[in-house]
N, C-alpha and C positions, 0 to 999 in steps of 0.2 A: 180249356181248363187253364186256369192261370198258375204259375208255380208258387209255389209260399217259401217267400224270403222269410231264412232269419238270420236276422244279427246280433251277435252277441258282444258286449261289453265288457270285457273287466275292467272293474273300478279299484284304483288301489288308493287307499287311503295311507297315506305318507305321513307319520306325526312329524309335527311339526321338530325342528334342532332344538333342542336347549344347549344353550354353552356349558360343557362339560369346565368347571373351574378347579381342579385339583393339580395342584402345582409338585413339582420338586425341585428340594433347592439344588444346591449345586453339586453338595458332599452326597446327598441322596443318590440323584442320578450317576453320580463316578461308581457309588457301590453296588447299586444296582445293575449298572453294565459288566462291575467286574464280574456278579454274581450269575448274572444269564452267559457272559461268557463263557467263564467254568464249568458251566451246568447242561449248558448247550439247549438252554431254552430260550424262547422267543419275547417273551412279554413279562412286564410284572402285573401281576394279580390282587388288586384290592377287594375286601370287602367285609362286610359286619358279622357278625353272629351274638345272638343271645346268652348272655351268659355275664362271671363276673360278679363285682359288688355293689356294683353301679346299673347292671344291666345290658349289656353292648360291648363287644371287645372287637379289637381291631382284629381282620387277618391280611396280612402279608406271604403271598407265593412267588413264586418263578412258573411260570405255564406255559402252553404252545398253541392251547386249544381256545377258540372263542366261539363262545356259546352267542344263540340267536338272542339273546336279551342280552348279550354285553353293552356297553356300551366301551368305545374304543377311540382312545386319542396318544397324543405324540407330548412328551414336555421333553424338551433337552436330549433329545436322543434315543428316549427311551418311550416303548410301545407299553401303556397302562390301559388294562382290561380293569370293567369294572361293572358287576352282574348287576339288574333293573332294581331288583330288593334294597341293595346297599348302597344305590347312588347318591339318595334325598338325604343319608344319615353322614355321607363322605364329601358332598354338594360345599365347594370352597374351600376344604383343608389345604394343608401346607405340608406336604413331608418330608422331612429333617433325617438325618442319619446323625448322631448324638456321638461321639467319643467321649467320655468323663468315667479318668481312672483306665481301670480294668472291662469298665462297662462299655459296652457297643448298641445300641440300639437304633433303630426307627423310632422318630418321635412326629404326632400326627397334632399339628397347630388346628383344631376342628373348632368352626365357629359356631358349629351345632350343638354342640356340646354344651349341654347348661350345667353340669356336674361331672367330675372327676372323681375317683376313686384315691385314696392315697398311696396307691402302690403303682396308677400313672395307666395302668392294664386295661382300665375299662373306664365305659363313659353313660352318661345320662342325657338322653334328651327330653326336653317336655314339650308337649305338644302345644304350638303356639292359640 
């Protein structure tokens, strides 16, 4: 009686990199570090949500945790998480940290964006 081989294979299908292009500039990254220092968290947190007057508003956190759909890259120092949903709508932005006046903010250079809002808060894309 002959024995019966089997062999098993796991196939892992690997997608393929896309280059993550989400930049920060310089003032960005310096506040951004001071902010994970302080806070004693690990990463900054990008990504989108529904909403707004335009449709899309930006979110900006401080986080530790990276979820299995992040996608995860390095600009200037600083570790940017950035969940599968929100990547295609955040895909080559620019992020700014803006002083004017009393105002402080992140300001997001998104070349996706076919519309802005007038109050800068939210964005429009259309679908090409």
């Amino acid at each position: 009686m002959h024995g019966c081989h089997s062999v098993s294979f796991l196939l892992l299908y690997q997608m393929p990199e896309v280059p993550v292009s989400i930049k920060l500039t310089e003032s960005a990254a310096k506040r951004v570090q001071e902010f994970l220092e302080k806070e004693g968290q690990a990463a900054l947190r990008l990504g989108v949500r529904k909403t707004g007057c335009s449709g899309w508003a930006y979110t900006v956190e401080l986080d530790s945790d990276i979820g299995d759909s992040d996608a995860v890259f390095e600009d200037r120092g600083v570790k940017v998480l950035v969940d599968a949903q929100s990547l295609p709508y955040l895909q080559g932005s620019e992020i700014d940290f803006v002083v004017d006046g009393l105002n402080r903010t992140f300001k997001f250079d998104n070349p996706n964006a076919t519309e802005e809002c007038g109050c800068g808060e939210s964005f429009t894309i259309s679908a090409a």
